[in-house]
MDTraj code that builds the backbone (N, CA, C; nanometers):
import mdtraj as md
import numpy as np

residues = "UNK UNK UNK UNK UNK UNK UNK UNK UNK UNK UNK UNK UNK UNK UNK UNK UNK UNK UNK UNK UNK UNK UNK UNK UNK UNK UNK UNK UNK UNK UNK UNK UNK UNK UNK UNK UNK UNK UNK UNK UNK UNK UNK UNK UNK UNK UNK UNK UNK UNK UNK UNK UNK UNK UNK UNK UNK UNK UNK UNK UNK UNK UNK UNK UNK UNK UNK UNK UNK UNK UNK UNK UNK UNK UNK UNK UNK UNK UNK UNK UNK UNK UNK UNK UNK UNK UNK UNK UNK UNK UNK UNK UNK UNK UNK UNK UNK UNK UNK UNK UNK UNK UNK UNK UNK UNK UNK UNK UNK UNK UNK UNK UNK UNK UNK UNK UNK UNK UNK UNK UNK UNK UNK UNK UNK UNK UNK UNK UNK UNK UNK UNK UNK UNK UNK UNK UNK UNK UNK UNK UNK UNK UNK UNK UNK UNK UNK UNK UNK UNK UNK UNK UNK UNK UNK UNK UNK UNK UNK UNK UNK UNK UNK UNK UNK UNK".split()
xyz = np.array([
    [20.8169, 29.6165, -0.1186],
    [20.7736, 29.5491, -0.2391],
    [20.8587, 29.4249, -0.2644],
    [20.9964, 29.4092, -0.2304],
    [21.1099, 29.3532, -0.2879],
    [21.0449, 29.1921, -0.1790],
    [21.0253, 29.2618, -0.0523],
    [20.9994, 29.1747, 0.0521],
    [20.9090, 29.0778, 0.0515],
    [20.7934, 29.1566, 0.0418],
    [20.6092, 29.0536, -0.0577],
    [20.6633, 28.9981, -0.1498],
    [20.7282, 29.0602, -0.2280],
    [20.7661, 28.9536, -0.3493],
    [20.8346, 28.8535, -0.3285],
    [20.9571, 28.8107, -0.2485],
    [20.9989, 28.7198, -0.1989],
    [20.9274, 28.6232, -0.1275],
    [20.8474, 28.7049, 0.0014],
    [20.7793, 28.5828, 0.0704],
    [20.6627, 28.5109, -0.0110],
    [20.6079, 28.5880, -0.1520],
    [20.5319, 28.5302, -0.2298],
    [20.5644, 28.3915, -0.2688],
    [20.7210, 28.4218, -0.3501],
    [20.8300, 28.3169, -0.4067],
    [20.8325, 28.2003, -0.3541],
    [20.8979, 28.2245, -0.2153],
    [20.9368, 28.1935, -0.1061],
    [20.7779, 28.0547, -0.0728],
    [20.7168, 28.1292, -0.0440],
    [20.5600, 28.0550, -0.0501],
    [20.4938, 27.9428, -0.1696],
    [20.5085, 28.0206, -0.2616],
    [20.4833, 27.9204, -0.3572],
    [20.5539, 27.8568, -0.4458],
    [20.7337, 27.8597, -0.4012],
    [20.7909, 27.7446, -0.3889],
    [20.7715, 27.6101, -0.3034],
    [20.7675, 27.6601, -0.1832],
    [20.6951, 27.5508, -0.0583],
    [20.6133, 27.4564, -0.1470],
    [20.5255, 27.5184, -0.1427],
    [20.3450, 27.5156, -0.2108],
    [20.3629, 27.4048, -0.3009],
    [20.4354, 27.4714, -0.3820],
    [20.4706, 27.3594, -0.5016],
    [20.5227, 27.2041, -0.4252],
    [20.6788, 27.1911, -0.3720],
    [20.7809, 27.1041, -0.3160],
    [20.6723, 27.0274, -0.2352],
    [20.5666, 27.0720, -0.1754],
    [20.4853, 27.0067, -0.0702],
    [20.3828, 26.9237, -0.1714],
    [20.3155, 27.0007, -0.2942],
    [20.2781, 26.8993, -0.3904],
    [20.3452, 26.8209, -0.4166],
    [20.4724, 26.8403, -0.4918],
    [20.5367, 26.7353, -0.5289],
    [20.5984, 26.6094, -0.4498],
    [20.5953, 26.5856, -0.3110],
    [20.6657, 26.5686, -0.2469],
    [20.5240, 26.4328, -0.1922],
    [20.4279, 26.4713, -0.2203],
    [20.3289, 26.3820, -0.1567],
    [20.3010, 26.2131, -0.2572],
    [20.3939, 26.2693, -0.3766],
    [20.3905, 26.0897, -0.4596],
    [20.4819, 26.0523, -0.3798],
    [20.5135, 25.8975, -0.3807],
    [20.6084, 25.8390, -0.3291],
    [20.7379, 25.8175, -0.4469],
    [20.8137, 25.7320, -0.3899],
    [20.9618, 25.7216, -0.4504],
    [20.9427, 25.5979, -0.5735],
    [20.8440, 25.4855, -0.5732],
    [20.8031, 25.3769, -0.6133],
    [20.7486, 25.3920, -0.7916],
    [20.7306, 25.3321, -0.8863],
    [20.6867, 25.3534, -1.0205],
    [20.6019, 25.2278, -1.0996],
    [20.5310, 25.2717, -1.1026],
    [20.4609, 25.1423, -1.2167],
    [20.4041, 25.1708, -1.3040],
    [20.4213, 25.1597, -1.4278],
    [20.3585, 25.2239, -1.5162],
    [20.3012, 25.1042, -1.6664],
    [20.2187, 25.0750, -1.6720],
    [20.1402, 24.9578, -1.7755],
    [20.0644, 25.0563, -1.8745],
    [20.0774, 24.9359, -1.9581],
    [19.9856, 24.9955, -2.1138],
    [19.9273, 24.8690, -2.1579],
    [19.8324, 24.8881, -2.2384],
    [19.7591, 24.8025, -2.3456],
    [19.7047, 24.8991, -2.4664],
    [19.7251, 24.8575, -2.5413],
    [19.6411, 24.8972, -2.7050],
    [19.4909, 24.8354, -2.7401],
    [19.3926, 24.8880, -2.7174],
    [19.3055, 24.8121, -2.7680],
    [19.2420, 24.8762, -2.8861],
    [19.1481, 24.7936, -2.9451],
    [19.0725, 24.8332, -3.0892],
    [18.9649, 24.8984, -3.0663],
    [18.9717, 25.0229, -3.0562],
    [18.8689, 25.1160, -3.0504],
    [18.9066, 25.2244, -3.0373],
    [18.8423, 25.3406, -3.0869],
    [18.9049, 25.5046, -3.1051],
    [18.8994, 25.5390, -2.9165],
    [19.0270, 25.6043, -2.9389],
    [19.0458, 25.7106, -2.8296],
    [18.8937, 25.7202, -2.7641],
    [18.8352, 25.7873, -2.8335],
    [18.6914, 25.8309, -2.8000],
    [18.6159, 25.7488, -2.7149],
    [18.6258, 25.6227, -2.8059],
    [18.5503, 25.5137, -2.7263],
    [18.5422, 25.4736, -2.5996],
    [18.7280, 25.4335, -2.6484],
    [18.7537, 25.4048, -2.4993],
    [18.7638, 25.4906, -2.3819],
    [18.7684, 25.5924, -2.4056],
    [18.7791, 25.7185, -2.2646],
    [18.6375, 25.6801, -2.2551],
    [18.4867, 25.6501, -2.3083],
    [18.3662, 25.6933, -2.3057],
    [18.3900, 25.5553, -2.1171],
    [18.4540, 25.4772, -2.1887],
    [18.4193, 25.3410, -2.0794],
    [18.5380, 25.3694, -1.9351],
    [18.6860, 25.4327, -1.9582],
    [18.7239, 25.4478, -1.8977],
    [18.7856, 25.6115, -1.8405],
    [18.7310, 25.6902, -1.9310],
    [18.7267, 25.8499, -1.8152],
    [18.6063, 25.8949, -1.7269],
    [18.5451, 25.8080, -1.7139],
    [18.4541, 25.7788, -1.6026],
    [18.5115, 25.7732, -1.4020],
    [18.5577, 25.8646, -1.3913],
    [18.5928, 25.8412, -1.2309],
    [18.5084, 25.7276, -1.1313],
    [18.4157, 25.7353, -1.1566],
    [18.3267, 25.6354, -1.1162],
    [18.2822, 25.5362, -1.1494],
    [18.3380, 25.4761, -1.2987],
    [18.2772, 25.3753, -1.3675],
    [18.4188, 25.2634, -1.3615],
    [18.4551, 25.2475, -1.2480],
    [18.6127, 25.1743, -1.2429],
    [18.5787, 25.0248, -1.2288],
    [18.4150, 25.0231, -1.1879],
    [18.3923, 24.9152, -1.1661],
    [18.2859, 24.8282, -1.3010],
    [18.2737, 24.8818, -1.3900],
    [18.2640, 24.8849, -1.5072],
    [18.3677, 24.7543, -1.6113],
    [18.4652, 24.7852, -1.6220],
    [18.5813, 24.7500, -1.6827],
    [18.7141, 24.7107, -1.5744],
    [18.6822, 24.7177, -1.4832],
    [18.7961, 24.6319, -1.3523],
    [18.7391, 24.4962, -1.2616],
    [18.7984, 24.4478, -1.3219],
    [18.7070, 24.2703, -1.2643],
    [18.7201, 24.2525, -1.1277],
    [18.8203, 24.3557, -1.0207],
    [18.8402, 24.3158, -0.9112],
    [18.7350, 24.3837, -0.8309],
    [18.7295, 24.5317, -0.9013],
    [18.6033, 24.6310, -0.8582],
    [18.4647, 24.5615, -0.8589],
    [18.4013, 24.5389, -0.7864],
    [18.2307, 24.5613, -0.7877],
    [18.1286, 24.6357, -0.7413],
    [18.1464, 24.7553, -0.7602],
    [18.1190, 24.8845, -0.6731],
    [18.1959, 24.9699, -0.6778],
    [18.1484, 25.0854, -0.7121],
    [18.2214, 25.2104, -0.6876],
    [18.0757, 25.3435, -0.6838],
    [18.1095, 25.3649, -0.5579],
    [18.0029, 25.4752, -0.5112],
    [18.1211, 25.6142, -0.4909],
    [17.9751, 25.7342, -0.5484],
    [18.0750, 25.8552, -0.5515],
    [18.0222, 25.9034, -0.4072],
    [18.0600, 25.9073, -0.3561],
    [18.0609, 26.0260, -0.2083],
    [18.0742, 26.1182, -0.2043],
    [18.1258, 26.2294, -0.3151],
    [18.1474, 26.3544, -0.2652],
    [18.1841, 26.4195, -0.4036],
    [18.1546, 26.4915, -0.4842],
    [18.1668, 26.5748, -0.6077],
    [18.0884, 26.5218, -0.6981],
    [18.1433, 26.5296, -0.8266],
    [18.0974, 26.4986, -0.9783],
    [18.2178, 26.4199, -0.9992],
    [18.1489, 26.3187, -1.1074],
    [18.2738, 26.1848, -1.1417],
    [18.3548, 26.2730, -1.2344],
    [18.3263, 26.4037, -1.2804],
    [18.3984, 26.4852, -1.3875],
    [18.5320, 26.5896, -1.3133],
    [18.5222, 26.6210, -1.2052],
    [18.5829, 26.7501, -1.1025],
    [18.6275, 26.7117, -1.0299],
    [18.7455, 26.7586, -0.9661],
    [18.8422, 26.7588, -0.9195],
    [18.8083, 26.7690, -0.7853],
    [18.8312, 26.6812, -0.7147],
    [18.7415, 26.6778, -0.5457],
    [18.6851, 26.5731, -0.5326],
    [18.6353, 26.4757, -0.6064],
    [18.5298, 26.4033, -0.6302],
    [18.5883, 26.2531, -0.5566],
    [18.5215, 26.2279, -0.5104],
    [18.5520, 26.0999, -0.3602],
    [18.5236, 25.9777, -0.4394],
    [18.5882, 25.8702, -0.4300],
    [18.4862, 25.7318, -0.5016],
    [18.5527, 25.6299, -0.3769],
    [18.4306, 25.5692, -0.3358],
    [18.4826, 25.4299, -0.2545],
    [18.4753, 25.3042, -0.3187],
    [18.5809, 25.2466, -0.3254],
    [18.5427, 25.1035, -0.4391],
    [18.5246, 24.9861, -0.3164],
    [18.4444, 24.8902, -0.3538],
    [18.4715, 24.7735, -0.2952],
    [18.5053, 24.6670, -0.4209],
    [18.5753, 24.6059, -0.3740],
    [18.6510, 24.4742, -0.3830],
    [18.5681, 24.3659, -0.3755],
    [18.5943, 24.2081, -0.4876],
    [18.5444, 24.1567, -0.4666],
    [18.5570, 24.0364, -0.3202],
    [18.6793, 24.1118, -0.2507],
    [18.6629, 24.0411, -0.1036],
    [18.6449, 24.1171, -0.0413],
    [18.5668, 24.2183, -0.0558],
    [18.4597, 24.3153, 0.0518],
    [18.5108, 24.4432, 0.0815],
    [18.6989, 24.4208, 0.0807],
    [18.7878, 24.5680, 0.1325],
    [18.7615, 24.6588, 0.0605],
    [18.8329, 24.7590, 0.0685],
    [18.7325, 24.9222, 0.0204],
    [18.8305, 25.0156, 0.0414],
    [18.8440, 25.0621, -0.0932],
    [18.9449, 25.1626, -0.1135],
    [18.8782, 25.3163, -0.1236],
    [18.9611, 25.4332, -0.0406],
    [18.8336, 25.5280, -0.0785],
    [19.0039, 25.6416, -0.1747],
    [18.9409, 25.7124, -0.2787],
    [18.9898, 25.7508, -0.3617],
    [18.9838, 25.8638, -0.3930],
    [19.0169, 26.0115, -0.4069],
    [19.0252, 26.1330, -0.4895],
    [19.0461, 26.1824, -0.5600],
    [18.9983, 26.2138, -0.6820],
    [19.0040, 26.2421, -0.7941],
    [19.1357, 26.4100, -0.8013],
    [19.2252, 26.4146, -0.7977],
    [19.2974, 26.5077, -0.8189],
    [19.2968, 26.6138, -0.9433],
    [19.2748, 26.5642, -1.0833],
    [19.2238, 26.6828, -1.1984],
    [19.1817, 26.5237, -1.2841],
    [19.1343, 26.6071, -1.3606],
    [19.0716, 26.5510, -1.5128],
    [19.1142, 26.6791, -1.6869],
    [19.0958, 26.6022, -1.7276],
    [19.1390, 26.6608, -1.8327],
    [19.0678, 26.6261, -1.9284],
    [18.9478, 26.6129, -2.0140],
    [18.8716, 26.5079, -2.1369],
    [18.9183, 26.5745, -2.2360],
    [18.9607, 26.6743, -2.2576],
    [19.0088, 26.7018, -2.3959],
    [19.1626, 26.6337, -2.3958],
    [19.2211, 26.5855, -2.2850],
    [19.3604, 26.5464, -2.3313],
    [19.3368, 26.3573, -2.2913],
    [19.1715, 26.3351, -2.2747],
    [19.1492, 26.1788, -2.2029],
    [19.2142, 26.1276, -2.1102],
    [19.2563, 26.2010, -1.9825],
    [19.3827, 26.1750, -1.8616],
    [19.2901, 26.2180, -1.7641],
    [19.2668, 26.1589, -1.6673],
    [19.2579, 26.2051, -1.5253],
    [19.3633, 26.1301, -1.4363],
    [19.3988, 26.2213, -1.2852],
    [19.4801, 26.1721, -1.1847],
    [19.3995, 26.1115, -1.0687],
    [19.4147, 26.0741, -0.9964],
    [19.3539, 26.0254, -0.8303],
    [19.4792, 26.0216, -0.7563],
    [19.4231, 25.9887, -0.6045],
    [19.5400, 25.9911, -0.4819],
    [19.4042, 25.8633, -0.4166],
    [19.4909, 25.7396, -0.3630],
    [19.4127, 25.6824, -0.2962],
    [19.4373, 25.7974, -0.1416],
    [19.3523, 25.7343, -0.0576],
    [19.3640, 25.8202, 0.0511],
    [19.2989, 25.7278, 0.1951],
    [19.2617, 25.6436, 0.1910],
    [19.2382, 25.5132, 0.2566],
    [19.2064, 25.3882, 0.1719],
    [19.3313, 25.2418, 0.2245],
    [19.3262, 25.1565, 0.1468],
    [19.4277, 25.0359, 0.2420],
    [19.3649, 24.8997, 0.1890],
    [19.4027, 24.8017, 0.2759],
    [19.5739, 24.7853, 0.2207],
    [19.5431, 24.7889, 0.0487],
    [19.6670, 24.7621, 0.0053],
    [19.7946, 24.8165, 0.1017],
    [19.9072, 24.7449, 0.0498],
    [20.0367, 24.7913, 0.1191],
    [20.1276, 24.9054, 0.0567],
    [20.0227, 24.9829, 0.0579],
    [20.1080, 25.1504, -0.0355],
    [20.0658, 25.2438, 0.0694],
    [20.1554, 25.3312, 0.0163],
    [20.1357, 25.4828, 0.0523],
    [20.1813, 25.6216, -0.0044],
    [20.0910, 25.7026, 0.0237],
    [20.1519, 25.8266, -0.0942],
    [20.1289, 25.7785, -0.2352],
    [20.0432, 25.7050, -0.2677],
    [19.9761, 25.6419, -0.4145],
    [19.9398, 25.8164, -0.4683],
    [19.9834, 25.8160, -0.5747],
    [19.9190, 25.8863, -0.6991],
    [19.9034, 25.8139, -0.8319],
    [19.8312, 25.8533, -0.8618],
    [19.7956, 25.7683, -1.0361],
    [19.7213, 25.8493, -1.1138],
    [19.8000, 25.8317, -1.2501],
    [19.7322, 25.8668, -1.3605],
    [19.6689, 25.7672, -1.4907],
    [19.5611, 25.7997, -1.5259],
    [19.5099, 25.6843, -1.6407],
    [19.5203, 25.7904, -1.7271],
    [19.5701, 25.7612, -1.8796],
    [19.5658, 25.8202, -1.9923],
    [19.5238, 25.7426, -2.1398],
    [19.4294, 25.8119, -2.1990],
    [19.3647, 25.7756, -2.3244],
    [19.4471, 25.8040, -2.4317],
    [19.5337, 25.7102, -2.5296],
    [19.5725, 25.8631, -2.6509],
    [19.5555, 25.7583, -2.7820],
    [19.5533, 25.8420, -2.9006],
    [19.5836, 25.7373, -3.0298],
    [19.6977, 25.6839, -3.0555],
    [19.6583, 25.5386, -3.1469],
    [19.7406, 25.4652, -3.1742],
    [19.7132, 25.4727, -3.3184],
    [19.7715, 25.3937, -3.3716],
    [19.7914, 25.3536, -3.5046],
    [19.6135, 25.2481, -3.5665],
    [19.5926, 25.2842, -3.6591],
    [19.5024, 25.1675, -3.7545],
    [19.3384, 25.2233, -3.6679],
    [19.3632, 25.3402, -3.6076],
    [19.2257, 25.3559, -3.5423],
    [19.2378, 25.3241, -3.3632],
    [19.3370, 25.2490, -3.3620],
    [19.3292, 25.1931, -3.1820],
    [19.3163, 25.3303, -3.1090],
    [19.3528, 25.2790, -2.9844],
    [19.4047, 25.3271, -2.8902],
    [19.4899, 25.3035, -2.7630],
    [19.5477, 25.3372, -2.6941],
    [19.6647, 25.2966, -2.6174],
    [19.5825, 25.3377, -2.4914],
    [19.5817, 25.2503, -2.3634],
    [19.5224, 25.3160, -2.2377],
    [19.6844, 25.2622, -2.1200],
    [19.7893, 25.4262, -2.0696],
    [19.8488, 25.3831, -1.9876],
    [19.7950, 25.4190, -1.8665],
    [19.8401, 25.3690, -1.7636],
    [19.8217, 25.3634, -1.6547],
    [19.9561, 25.3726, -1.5021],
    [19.9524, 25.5019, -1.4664],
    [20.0744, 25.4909, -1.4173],
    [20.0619, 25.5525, -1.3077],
    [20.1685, 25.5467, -1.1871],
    [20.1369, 25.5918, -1.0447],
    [20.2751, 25.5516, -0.9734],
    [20.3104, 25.6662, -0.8586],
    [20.4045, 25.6542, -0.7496],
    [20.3359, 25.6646, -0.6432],
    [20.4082, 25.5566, -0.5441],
    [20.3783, 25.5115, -0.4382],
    [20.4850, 25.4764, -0.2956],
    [20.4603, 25.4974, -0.2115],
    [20.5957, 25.4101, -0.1416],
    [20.5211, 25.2741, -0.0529],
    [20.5899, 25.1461, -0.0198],
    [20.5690, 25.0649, 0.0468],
    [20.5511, 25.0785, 0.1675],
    [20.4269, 24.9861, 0.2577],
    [20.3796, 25.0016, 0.3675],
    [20.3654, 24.8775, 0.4082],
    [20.4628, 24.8351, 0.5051],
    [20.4613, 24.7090, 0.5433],
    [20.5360, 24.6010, 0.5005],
    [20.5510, 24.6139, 0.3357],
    [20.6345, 24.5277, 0.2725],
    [20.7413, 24.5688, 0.2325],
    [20.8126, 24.4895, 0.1359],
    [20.9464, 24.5378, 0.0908],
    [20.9042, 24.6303, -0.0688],
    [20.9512, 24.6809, -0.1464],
    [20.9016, 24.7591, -0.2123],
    [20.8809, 24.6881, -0.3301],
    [20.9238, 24.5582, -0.3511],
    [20.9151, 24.4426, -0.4977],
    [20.7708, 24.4192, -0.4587],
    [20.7549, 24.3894, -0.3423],
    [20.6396, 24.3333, -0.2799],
    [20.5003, 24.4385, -0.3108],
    [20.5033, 24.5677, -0.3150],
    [20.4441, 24.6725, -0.3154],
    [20.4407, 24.6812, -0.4406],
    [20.5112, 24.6763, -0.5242],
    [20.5298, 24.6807, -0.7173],
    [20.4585, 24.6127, -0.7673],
    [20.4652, 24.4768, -0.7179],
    [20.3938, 24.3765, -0.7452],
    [20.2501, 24.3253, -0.7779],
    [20.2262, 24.4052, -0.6342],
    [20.0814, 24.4293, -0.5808],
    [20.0338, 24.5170, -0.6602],
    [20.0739, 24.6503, -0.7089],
    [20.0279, 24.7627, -0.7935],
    [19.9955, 24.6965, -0.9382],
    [20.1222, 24.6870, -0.9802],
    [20.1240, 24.5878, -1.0866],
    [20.0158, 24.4531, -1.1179],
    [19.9947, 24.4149, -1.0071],
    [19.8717, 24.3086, -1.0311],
    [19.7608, 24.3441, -1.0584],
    [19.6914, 24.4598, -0.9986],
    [19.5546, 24.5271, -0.9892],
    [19.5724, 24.5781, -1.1636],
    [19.6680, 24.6609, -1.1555],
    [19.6597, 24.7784, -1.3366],
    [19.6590, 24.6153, -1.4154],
    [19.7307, 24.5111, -1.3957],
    [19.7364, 24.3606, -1.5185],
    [19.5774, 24.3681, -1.5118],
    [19.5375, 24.3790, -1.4168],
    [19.4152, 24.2479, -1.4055],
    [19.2781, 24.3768, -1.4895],
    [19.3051, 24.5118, -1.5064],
    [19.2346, 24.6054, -1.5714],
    [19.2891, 24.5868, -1.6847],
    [19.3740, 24.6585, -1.7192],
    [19.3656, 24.6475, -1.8366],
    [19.3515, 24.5406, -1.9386],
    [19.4279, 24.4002, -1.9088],
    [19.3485, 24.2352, -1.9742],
    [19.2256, 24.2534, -1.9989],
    [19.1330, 24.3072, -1.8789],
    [18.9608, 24.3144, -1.8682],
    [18.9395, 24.4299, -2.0077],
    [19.0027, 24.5115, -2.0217],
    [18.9538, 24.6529, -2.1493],
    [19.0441, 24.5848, -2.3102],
    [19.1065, 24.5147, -2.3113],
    [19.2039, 24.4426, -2.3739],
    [19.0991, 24.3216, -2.4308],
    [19.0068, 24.2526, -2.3268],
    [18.9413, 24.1228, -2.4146],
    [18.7923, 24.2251, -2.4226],
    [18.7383, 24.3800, -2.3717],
    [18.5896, 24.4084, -2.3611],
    [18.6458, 24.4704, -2.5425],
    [18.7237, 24.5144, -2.5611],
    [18.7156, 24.5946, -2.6751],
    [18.7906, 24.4782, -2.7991],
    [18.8494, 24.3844, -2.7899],
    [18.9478, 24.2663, -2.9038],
    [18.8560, 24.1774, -2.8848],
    [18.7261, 24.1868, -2.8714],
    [18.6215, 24.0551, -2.9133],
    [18.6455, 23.9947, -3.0553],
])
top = md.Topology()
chain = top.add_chain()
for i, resn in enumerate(residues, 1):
    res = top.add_residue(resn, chain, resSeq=i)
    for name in ("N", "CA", "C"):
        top.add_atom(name, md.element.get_by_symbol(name[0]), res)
traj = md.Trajectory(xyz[None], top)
């Protein structure tokens, strides 16, 4: 008994360390406040599939494989210079307005990308949309890789920042 119970332990310690172990060492994490309830804004951005909706770089995003709601769920984006990121939805959450992804093929210079988008309230009715993810650099130096992350989450959230502060 003492033994199963250990190699249980033993196991789903691994289990765990091997999850955790698949973000990279790298951090970026952005916010914007815009004017519209929580509600709203999750309606435009807890959409797994609607990235191309409210992301000016996105023009396309096809689901390949699940529900834009469940955990499994594939999305390939293209870019407006044609490249094509393909993406996995890792959990969702709509009662807490958060879902995660893992890119999983992508031109960018990352690797081990995880990201989370989160919906929550703000003050006067707003809402706050962050956006955050670890990664490690591929190819470049890791400012170089920050940068790059950092440019894509600027260039979204500005886009949900002027669709909702008309």
């Amino acid at each position: 008994m003492l033994n199963t119970l250990l190699k249980t332990t033993v196991s789903a310690g691994l289990f765990a360390v091997a999850l955790t172990s698949t973000a990279g060492d790298l951090t970026v994490v952005k916010e914007v406040t815009v004017n519209a309830s929580p509600e709203t804004t999750w309606k435009m951005v807890g959409d797994f599939n609607h990235l191309d909706v409210w992301h000016p770089v996105v023009v396309a995003s096809i689901l390949t494989q699940g529900s834009s709601q469940a955990a499994g769920a594939i999305r390939v984006l293209t870019l407006g210079n044609g490249a094509t990121i393909t993406e996995k939805l890792v959990s969702n959450n709509n009662s807490l307005r958060s879902y995660t992804y893992a890119i999983t093929e992508s031109p960018l210079p990352i690797a081990d990308y995880v990201s989370t988008i989160t919906v929550s309230a703000a003050a006067d009715g707003k809402s706050t949309v962050v956006w955050s993810s670890s990664f490690d650099a591929n190819g470049v130096n890791d400012d170089e890789a920050i940068k790059t992350i950092a440019g894509i989450y600027d260039a979204g959230l500005v886009s949900l920042d002027k669709h909702f502060n008309k």
